[in-house]
C-alpha positions, 0 to 999 in steps of 0.5 A: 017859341018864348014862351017854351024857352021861359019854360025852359028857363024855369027848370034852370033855377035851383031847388032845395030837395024836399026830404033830402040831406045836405051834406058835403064832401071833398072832390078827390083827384083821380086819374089826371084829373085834380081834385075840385073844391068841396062838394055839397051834395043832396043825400036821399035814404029809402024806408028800412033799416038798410044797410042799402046799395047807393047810387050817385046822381050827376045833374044836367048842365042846368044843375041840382033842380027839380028834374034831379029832385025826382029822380033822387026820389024814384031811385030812393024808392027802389031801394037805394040811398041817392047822392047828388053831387052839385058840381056847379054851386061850389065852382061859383056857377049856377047853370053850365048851358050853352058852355058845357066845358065851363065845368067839363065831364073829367072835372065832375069825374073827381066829383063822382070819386068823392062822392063815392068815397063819402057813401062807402064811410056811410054804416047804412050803405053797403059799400061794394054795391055803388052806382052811377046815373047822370042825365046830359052833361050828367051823362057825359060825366057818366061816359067819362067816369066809366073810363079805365084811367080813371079807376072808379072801378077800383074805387067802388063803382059797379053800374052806371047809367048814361040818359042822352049823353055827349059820346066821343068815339076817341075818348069813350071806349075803354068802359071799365063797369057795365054801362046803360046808354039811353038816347033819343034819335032825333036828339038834336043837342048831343047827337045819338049819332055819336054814340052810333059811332063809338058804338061802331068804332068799338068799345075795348070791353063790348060786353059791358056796354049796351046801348038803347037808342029811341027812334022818336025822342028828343033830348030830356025824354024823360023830363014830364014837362011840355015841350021847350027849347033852348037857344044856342049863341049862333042863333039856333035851338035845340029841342027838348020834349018828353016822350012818355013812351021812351021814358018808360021804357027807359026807367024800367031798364034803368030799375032793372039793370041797377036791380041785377047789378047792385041787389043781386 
């Protein structure tokens, strides 16, 4: 168990992106939410002359590590130019673990709005064509900013993916953009069962949502590390463990949702 919970530990310590910008950007206010400190961010281009469609990258509650580094450069690889926000580092926190409301999901929706303000002023990105995918607490981010009083569909956004992310069937149903939900069943740390019950309980628009749940994978499928855990303040773990076969799958639906929706 120490030794998967030091693996752990390791994915929590920040990375400078290798072949990766850093820029930075001010946070906007949107909604009720007010606008955050300014945000630095890591900008990933693909081959080509462009202009390319965009896609922002919200990290995990670990913040902007190697897990965010390789998705910046797989989504870079189909084609798209990759912003990733850290919303943590400019709010004086390296990693938000274990106290997720420390930097909640509305407050990295401002994030998100700044980001996508910063792409559309980019000439190399095609400004109406902009996407979202977040992993976790990036996920959770994710759910927040697909919301309808938040406006990001007015502001730009036109896809958004959501990998194993917190649902809350009072909060998350008024889904504004098309949204790809990615989720382990035995997730132990934000329950595929919540988003059953947002599922369930109705979205306004249901067209626009659709939802992917992996009967065997755990929390952090897609992460191509051994098997790790992560101790909570009440003595219990949450388990994180990839799952080839889920991360696949859901890589090739995030390639090809983003694909119709941004490239088409």
């Amino acid at each position: 168990m120490l030794r998967s919970v030091l693996a752990f530990l390791v994915l929590l310590l920040a990375v400078r992106p290798a072949g990766a910008e850093s820029v930075h950007f001010p946070s906007l206010a949107v909604g009720r939410v007010d606008a955050g400190p300014e945000i630095s961010g890591w900008l990933y281009w693909p081959s080509g002359p462009g202009p390319f469609p965009a896609i922002v990258l919200a990290h995990s509650c670990a913040g902007v590590n190697r897990h965010t580094d390789e998705w910046g450069k797989r989504l870079a690889g189909w084609g798209y130019v990759v912003l990733a926000p850290d919303s943590f580092g400019p709010r004086g926190v390296t990693s938000v673990c274990g106290r997720g409301r420390l930097v909640n999901g509305n407050m990295r929706v401002a994030d998100v709005a700044g980001a996508i303000d910063f792409l559309q002023a980019q000439p190399f990105v095609e400004r109406n064509r902009i996407g979202l995918i977040g992993h976790s607490h990036g996920g959770w981010t994710t759910m927040r900013a697909v919301q309808k009083g938040f406006g990001l569909a007015n502001h730009g956004l036109r896809a958004a993916v959501a990998y194993y992310p917190l649902c809350w069937a009072a909060l998350d149903y008024d889904v504004s953009v098309p949204l790809l939900v990615l989720i382990g069943e035995q997730d132990d740390w934000t329950p595929a069962q919540n988003c059953r019950r947002l599922q369930q309980g109705g979205f306004t628009h249901p067209e626009l949502v659709e939802m992917i749940y992996y009967p065997h994978a755990f929390h952090s499928f897609d992460a191509n590390v051994r098997d790790r855990y992560f101790p909570t303040p009440d003595g219990q773990y949450h388990r994180l463990a990839y799952d080839p076969v889920a991360a696949a799958d859901a890589e090739a639906r995030t390639k090809a949702f983003f694909d119709r929706l941004l490239k088409q």
